[in-house]
C-alpha positions as CSV (number, residue, x, y, z in Angstrom):
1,X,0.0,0.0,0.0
2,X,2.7,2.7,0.8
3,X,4.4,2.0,-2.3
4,X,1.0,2.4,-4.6
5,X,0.1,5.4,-2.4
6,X,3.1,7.6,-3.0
7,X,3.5,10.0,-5.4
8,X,6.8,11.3,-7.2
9,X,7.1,14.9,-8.3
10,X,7.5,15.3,-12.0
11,X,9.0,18.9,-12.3
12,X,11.2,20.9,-10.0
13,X,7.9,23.8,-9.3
14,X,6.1,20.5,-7.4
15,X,9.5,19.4,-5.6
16,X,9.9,22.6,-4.5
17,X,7.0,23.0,-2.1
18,X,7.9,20.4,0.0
19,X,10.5,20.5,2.6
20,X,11.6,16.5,2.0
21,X,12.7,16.7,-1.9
22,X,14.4,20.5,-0.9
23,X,16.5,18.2,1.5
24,X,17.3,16.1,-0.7
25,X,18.3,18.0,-3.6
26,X,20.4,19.9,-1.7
27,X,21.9,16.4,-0.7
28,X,22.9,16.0,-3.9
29,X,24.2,19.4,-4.9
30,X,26.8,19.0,-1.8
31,X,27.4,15.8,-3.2
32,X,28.3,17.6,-7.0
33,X,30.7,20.3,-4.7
34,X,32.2,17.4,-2.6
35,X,33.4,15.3,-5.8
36,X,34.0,18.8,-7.7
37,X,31.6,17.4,-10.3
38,X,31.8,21.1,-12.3
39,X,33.1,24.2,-12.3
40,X,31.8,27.4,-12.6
41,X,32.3,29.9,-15.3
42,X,31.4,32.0,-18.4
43,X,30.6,30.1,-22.1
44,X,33.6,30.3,-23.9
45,X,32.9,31.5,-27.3
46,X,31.8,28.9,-30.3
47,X,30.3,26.6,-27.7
48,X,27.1,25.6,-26.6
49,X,25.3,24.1,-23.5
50,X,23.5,21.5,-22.4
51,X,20.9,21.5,-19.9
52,X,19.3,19.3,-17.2
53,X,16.6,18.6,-14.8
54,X,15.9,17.0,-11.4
55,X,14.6,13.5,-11.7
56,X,12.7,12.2,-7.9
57,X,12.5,9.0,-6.8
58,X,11.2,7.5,-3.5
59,X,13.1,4.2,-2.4
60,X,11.0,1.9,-0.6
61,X,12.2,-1.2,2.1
62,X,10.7,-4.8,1.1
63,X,8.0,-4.3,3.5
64,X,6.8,-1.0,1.3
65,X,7.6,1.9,4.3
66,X,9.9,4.3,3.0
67,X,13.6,4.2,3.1
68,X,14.7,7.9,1.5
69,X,13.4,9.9,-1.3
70,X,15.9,10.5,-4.1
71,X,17.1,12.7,-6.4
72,X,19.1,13.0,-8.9
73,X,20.1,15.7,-11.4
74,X,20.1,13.9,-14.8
75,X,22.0,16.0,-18.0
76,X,20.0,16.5,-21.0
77,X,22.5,14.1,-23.3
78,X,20.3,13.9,-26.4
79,X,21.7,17.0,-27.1
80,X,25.2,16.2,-27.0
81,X,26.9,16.1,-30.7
82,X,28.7,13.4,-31.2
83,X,32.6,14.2,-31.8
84,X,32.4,17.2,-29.8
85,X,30.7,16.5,-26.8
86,X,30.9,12.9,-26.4
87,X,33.2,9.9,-28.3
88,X,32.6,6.2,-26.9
89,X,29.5,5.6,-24.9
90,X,29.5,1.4,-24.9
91,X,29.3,0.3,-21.2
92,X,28.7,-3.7,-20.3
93,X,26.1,-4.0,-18.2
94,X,25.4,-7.9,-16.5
95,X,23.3,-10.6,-18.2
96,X,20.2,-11.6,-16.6
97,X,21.8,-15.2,-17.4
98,X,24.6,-14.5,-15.9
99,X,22.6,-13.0,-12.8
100,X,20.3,-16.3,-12.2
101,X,23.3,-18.4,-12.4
102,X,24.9,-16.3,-9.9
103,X,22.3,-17.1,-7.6
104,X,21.8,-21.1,-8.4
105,X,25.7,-21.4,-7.8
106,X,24.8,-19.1,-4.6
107,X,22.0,-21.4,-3.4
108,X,23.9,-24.7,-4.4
109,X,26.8,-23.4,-2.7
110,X,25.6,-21.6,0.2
111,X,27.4,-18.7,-0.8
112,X,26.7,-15.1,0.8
113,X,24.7,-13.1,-1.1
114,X,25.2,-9.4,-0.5
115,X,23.6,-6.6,-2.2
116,X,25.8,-2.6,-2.6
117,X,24.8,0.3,-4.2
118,X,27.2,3.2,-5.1
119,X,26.3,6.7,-4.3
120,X,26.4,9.2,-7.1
121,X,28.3,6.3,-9.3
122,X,28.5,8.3,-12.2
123,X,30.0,11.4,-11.0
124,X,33.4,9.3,-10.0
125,X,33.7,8.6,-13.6
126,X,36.3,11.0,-15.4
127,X,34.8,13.6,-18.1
128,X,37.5,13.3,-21.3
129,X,35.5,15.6,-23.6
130,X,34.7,19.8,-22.7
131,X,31.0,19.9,-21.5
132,X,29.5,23.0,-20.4
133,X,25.8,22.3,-19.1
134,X,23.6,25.2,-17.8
135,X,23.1,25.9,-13.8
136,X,20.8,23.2,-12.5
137,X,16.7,24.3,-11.3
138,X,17.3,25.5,-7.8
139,X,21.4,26.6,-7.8
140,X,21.0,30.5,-7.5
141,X,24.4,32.3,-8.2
142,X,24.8,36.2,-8.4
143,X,25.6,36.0,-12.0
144,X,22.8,34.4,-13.4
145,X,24.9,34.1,-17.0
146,X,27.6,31.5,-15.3
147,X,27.6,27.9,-16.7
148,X,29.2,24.4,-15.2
149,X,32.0,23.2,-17.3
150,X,31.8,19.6,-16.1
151,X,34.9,17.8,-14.8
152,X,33.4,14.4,-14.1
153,X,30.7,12.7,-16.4
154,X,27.2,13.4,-14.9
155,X,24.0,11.2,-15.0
156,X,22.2,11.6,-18.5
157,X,25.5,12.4,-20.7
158,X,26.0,9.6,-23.2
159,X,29.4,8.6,-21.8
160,X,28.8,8.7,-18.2
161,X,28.0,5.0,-18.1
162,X,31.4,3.7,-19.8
163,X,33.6,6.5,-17.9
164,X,31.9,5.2,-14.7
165,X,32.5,1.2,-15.8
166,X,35.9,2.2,-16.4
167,X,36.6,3.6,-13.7
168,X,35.1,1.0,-11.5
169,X,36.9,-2.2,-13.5
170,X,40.2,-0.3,-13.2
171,X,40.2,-0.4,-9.5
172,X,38.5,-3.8,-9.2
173,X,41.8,-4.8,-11.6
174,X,44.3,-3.4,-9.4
175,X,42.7,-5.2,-6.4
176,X,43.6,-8.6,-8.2
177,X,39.8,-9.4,-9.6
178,X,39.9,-11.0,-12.7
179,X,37.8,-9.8,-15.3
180,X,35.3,-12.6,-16.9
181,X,35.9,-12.9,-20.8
182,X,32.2,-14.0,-21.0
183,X,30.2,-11.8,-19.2
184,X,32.8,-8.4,-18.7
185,X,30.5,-7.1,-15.9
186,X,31.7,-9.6,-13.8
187,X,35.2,-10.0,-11.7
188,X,36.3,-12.8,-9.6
189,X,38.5,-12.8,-7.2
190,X,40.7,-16.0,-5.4
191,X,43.2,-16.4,-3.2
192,X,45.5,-19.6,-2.2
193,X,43.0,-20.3,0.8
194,X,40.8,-21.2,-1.9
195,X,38.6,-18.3,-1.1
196,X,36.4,-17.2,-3.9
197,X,34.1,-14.0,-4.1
198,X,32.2,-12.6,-7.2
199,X,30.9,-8.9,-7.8
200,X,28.5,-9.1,-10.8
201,X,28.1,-4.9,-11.8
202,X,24.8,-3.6,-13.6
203,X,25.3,0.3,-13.5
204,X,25.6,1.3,-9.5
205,X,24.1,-2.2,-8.5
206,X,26.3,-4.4,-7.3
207,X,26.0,-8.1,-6.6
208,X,28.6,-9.3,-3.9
209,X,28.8,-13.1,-3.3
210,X,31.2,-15.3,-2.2
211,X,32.4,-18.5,0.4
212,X,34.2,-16.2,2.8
213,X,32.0,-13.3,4.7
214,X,35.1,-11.6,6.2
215,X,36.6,-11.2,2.4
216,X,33.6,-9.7,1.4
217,X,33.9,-7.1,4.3
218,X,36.7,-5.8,3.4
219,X,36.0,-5.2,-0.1
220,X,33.0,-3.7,0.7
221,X,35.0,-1.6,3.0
222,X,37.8,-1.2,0.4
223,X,34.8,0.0,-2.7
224,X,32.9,2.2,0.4
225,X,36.5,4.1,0.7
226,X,37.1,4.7,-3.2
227,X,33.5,5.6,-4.0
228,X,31.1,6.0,-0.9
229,X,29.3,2.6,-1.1
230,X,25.8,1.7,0.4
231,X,25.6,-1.6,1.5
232,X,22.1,-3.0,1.6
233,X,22.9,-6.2,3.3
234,X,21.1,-9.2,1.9
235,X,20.4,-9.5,-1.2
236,X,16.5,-9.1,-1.9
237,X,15.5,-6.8,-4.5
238,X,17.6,-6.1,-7.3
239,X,16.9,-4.8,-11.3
240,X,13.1,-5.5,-10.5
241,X,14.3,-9.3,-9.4
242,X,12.6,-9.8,-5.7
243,X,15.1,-12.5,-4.1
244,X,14.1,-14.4,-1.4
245,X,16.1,-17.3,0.6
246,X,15.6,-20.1,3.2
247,X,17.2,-23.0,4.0
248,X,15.5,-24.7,0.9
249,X,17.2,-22.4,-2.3
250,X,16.3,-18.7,-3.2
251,X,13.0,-17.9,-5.0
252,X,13.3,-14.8,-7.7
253,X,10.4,-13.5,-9.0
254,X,9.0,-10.1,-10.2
255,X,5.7,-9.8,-8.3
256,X,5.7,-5.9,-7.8
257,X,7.2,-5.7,-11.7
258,X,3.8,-7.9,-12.7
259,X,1.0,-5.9,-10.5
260,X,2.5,-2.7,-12.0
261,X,1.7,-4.2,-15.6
262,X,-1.7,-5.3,-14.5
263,X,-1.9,-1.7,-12.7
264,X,-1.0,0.1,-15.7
265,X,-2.9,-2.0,-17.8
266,X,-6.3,-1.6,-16.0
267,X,-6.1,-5.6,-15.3
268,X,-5.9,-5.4,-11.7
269,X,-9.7,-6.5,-11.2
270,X,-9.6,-8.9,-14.2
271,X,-11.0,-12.6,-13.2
272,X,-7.8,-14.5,-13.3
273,X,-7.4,-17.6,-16.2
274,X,-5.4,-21.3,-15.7
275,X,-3.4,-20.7,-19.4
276,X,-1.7,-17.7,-20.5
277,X,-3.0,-18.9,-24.3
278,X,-5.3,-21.7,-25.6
279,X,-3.6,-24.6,-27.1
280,X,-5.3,-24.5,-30.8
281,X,-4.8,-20.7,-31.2
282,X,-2.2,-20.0,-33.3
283,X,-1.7,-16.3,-34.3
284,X,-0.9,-14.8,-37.5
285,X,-0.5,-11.1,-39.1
286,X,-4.0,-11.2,-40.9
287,X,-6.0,-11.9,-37.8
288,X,-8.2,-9.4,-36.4
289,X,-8.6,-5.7,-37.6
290,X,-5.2,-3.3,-37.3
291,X,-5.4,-1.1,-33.9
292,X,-5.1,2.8,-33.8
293,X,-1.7,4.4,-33.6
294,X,-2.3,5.0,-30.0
295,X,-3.5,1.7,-28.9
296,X,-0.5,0.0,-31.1
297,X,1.4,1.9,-29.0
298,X,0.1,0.7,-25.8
299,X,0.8,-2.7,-27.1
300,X,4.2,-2.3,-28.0
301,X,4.9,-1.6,-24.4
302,X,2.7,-4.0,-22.8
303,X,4.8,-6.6,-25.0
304,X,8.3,-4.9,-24.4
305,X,7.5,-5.0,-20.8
306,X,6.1,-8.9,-20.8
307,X,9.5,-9.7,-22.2
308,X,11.5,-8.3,-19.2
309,X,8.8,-10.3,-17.2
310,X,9.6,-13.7,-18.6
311,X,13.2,-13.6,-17.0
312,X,11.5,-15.2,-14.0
313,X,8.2,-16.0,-16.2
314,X,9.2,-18.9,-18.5
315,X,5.4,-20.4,-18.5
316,X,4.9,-17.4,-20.3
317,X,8.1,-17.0,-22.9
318,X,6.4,-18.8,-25.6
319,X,3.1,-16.7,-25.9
320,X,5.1,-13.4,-25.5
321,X,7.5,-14.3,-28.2
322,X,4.4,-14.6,-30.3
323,X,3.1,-11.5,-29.6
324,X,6.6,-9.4,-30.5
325,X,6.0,-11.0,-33.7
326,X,3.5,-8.3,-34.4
327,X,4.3,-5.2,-33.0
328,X,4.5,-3.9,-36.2
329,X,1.8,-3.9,-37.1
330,X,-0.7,-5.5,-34.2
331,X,-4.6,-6.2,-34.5
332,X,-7.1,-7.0,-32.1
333,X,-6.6,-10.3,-31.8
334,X,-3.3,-9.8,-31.2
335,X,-4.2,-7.2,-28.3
336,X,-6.8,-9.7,-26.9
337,X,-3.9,-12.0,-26.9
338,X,-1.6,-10.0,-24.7
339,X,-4.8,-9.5,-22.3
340,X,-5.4,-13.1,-22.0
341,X,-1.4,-12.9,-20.5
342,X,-2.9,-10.7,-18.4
343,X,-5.5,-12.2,-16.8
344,X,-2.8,-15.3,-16.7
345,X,-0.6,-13.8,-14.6
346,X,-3.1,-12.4,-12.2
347,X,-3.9,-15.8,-10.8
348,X,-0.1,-16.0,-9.4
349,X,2.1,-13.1,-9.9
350,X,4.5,-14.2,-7.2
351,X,5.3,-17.1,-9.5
352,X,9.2,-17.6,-10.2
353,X,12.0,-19.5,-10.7
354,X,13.5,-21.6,-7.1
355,X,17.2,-22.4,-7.2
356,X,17.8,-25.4,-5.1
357,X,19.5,-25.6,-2.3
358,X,20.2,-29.7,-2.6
359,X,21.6,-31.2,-6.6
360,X,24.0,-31.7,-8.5
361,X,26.4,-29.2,-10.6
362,X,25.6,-30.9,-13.7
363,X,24.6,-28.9,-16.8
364,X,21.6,-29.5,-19.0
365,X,20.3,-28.4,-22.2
366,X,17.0,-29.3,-23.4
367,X,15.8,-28.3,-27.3
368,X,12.8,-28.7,-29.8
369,X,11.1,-27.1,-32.6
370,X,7.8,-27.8,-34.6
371,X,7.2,-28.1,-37.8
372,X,6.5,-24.4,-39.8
373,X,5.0,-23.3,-36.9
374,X,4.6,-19.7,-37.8
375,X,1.5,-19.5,-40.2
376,X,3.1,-15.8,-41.6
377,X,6.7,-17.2,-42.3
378,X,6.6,-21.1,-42.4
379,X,9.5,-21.1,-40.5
380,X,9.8,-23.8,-37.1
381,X,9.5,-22.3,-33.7
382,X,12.5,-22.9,-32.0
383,X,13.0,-23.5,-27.9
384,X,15.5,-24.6,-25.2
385,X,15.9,-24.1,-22.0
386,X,19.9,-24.8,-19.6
387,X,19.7,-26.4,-16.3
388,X,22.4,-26.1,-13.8
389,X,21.2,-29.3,-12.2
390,X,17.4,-28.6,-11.0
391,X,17.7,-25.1,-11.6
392,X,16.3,-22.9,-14.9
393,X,19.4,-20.2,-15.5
394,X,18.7,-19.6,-19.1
């Protein structure tokens, strides 16, 4: 209830009149003067300036209270020309494969499973290219026509994730990680007591697991020295994943991620079906009657955010893959398709994936296809699913 109740400011004129978003935009402006994230002065001539906004956020504990409210001042990027204000902007970010077979080596293991997050992780990145960016909503100087020249990259810019990655790998490097060759997000570290800890990076999120707590201590106190870490303890909530563990294996699931589709969707109060899609439909392009720009639209989305959902959702992987078939050019079958999802996973939106705290380390692939499957195409529908052991990682 506290999480559906509150309500997150969408310009600076709403933040502004009250007293908990002031704090924390403040917050973050000493944060900006603490890592000398800019400095001031006039526009040089022959260059031009990006701007920026406040973005609010309100971070909740698993049982819904709230932990903080947020903010951060995001840089208007799309505006950034590329060979002048910006050069690379690639960053590796972690594969939810690599993510659930993290945790099913975790569970099989009894590994800890520690979660950090990195406090303004994109200001300790270092800014190659000159960026000047106008004053932020709020920052009131005597000379109104002074700009930032930015000395470190700043949430929004197009580089700020790969200057931020490289800056974080670099130290991880020097503190004898080894960097994975098939997943570069993630760094393992060993030692000749056979002591083995993982950190698995998406962004600021940080995954920190391994067989010996006090090693994973002091790196955590080691990355809270370099850039001002927060660690969240256990591991229970992380990219939209809810993790929970018992003696038995960890559970992940994305209940909150499916009751805000259902939410969104108007499909909270929808009577709730046993299959996500009848076992003689089979969909094609000339079904139904083509949808309006702006309901195609809303389909597009409902279908882009069913596929995030089937990380933890595999019962419903095959029906969504059918619908991103069409989002093209969608009809109303196709739309009364994606309902019928819907109303699926209302009956059980805590339904997951469990990785097993008892089996074997064995890996096991599993395949088939049909026969011209796709009515449109005549091409064979192809699945497969990897075990390690009793456990779904991909």
């Amino acid at each position: 209830m506290s999480i559906s109740t509150s309500i997150e400011p969408s310009s600076y004129a709403e933040a502004s009149k009250h007293d908990c978003w002031i704090k924390a935009m403040h917050a973050e402006l000493q944060a900006f003067q603490q890592n000398q994230t800019w400095i001031l002065t006039q526009l040089p001539r022959h260059k031009m300036t990006i701007g920026c906004r406040w973005v609010y956020k309100i971070k909740h504990n698993a049982d819904g209270t709230i932990e903080r409210y947020k903010t951060r001042l995001v840089a208007k990027g799309y505006t950034q020309m590329e060979g002048l204000d910006f050069l690379d902007t690639f960053s590796p970010v972690a594969k939810l494969t690599t993510v659930r077979l993290l945790l099913a080596l975790a569970a099989l293991r009894n590994w800890h499973l520690r979660q950090l997050d990195v406090n303004n992780a994109f200001l300790h990145g270092d800014l190659n290219e000159e960026v000047y960016m106008k004053l932020p909503p709020g920052l009131i100087m005597d000379n109104p026509n002074l700009v930032c020249h930015l000395q470190r990259s700043l949430y929004g810019l197009k580089q700020a994730s790969r200057q931020w990655f490289t800056r974080l790998s670099s130290f991880l490097l020097s503190q004898g990680f080894h960097q994975s060759s098939a997943d570069h997000s993630l760094f393992l570290y060993t030692n000749n007591s056979h002591d083995l800890t993982v950190i698995l990076v998406y962004v600021d999120d940080i995954i920190l697991t391994g067989n010996n707590l006090d090693t994973i201590i002091h790196i955590t106190k080691l990355l809270d020295q370099t850039f001002s870490i927060k660690d969240l303890d256990i591991l229970k909530y992380f990219l939209g994943l809810e993790v929970a563990r018992s003696k038995h294996g960890i559970h992940l699931c994305q209940r909150k991620y499916a009751l805000d589709i259902l939410s969104d969707s108007g499909m909270l109060g929808s009577r709730p079906i046993s299959t996500p899609i009848e076992y003689s439909t089979h969909l094609s392009a000339t079904m139904g009657t083509p949808l309006s720009e702006t309901c195609a639209s809303s389909y597009r989305r409902l279908v882009d955010r069913l596929i995030y959902l089937t990380n933890t959702r595999p019962d419903i992987a095959y029906v969504v893959q059918q619908l991103s078939q069409y989002m093209a050019n969608p009809t109303s079958t196709h739309s009364q398709a994606a309902f019928q999802v819907l109303r699926y996973i209302k009956g059980s939106p805590g339904s997951g994936i469990f990785f097993a705290a008892q089996g074997s380390f064995t890996l096991k692939a599993f395949s088939d296809s049909d026969w011209v499957g796709c009515r449109d195409t005549r091409r064979s529908v192809i699945g497969f699913s990897i075990y390690l052991g009793d456990s779904l990682i991909s």
